[in-house]
C-alpha positions as CSV (number, residue, x, y, z in Angstrom):
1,X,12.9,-23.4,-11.2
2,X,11.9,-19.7,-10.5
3,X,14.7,-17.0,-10.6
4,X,13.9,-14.4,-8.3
5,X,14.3,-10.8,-9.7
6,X,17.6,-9.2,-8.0
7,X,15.5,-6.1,-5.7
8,X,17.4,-3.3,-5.2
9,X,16.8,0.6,-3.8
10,X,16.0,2.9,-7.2
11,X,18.6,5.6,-7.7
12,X,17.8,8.4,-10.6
13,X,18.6,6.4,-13.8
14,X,15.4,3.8,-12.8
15,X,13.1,6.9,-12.9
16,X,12.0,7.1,-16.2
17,X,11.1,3.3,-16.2
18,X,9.3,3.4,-13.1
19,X,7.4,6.6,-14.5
20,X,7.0,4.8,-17.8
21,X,5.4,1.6,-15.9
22,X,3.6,3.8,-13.6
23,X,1.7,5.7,-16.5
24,X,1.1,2.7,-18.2
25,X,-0.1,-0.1,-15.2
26,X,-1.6,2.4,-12.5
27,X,-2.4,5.4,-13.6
28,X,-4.0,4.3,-16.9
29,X,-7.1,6.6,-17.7
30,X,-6.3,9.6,-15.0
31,X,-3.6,11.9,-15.7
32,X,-0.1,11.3,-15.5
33,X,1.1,12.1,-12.0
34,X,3.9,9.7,-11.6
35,X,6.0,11.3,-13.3
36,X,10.3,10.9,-13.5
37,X,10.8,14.5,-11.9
38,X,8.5,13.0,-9.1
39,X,10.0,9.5,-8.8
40,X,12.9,11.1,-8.7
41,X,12.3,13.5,-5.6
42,X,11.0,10.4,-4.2
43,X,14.0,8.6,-4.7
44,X,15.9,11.6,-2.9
45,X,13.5,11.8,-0.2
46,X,15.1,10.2,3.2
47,X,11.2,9.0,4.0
48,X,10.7,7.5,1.7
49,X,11.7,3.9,-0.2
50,X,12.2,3.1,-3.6
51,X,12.9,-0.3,-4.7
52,X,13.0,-1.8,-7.5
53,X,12.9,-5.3,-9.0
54,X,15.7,-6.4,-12.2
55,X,15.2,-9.7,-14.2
56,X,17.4,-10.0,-16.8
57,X,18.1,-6.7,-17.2
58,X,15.3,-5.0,-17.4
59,X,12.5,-3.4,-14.6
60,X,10.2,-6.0,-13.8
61,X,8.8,-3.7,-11.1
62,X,8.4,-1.7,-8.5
63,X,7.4,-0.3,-5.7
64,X,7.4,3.3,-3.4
65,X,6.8,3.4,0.4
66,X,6.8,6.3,2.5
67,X,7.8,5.7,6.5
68,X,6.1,8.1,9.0
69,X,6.3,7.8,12.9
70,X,4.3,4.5,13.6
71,X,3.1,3.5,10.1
72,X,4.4,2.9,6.4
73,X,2.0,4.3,3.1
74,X,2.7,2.0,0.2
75,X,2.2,4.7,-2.6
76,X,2.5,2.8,-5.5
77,X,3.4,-1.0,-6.3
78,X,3.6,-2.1,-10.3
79,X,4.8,-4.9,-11.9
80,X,5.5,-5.2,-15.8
81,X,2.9,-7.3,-17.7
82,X,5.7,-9.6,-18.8
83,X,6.7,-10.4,-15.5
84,X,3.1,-11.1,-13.8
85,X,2.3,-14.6,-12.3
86,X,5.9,-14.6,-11.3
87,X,5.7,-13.5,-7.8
88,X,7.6,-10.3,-8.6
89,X,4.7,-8.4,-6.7
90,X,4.6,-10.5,-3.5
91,X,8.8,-10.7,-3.4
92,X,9.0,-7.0,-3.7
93,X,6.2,-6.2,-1.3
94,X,7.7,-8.6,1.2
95,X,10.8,-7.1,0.5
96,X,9.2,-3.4,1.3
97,X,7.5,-5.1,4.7
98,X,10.6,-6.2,5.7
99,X,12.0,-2.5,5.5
100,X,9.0,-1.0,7.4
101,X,9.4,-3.8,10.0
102,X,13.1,-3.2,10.9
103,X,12.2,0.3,11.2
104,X,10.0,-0.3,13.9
105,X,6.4,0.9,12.3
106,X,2.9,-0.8,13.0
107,X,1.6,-0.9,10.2
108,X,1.1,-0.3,6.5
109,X,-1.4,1.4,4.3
110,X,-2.1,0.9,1.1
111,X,-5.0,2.4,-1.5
112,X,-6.1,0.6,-4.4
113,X,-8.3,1.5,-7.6
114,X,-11.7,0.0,-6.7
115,X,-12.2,-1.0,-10.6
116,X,-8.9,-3.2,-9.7
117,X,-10.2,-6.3,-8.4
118,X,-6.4,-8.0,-9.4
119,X,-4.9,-5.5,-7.2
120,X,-7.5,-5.8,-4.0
121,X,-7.1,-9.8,-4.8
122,X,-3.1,-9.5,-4.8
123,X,-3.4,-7.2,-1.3
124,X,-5.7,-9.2,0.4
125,X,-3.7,-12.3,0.1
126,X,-0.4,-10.8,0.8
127,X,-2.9,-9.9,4.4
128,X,-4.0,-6.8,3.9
129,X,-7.9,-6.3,5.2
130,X,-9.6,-3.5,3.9
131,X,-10.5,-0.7,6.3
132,X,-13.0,1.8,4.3
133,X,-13.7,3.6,0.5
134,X,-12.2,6.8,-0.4
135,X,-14.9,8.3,-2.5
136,X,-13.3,9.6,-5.8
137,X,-9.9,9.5,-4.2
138,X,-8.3,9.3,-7.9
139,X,-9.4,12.8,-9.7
140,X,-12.7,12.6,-8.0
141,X,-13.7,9.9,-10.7
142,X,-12.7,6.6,-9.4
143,X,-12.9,5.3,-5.5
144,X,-10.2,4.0,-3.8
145,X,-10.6,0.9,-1.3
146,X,-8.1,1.4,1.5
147,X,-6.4,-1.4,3.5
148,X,-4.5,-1.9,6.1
149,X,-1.7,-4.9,7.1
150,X,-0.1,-4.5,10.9
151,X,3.2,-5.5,11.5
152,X,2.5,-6.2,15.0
153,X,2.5,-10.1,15.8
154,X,-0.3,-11.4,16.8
155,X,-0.2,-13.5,20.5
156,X,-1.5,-17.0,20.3
């Protein structure tokens, strides 16, 4: 049987963790951007969600969505290596749907590395379609494939 990891808004003492897995899982090879000063002012940040995901004690991931008027930008989603293959991801990204729905939004936006085909893999089959490249989007080196999910039901 599965245990679900317990998902939970971040507060100030998960920021060093999240910055930690940040560095290490997505921004690997660019320069640290993520850091716990700026997961932190996230965290205060009324627009903005941070959740995180506990199993057993320690972060298993996370994830950071900012609301605007009619859509949601999922900024950043990690999970810990150790936790992969777990649904982790999916829970906590259903989890951060669920948030943008009850608020009312559209729709959610999402970039991902383009040299991530595991992260383009794990969008598309949560339903996320991709909409267009961002050419160098990550320090001008690397493009970004951006994608889309709307929240609006779709009529029979």
């Amino acid at each position: 049987m599965m245990v679900l990891p317990v998902i939970r808004l971040a507060d100030a003492g998960d920021a060093q963790a999240i910055a930690r897995l940040s560095r290490d899982e997505i921004e690997h090879g660019l320069s640290w951007r993520w850091t716990a000063a700026r997961v932190r002012a996230a965290i205060r940040d009324s627009a903005t969600n941070v959740a995180v995901a506990h199993h057993a004690g320690e972060l298993a991931g996370f994830g950071i969505m900012r609301y605007a008027d009619h859509h949601a930008h999922l900024t950043l989603l990690a999970v810990s290596p150790a936790h992969r293959e777990a649904g982790v991801g999916r829970y906590l990204l259903e989890w951060l749907e669920k948030c943008a729905r009850t608020a009312g939004l559209e729709r959610i936006l999402v970039e991902a590395r383009a040299d991530n085909p595991v992260a383009l893999g794990f969008y598309a089959l949560q339903g996320y379609e991709r909409s267009g490249v961002v050419r160098g989007y990550y320090e001008g080196r690397i493009d970004a494939v951006r994608m889309t999910k709307s929240l609006i039901p779709r009529l029979a």
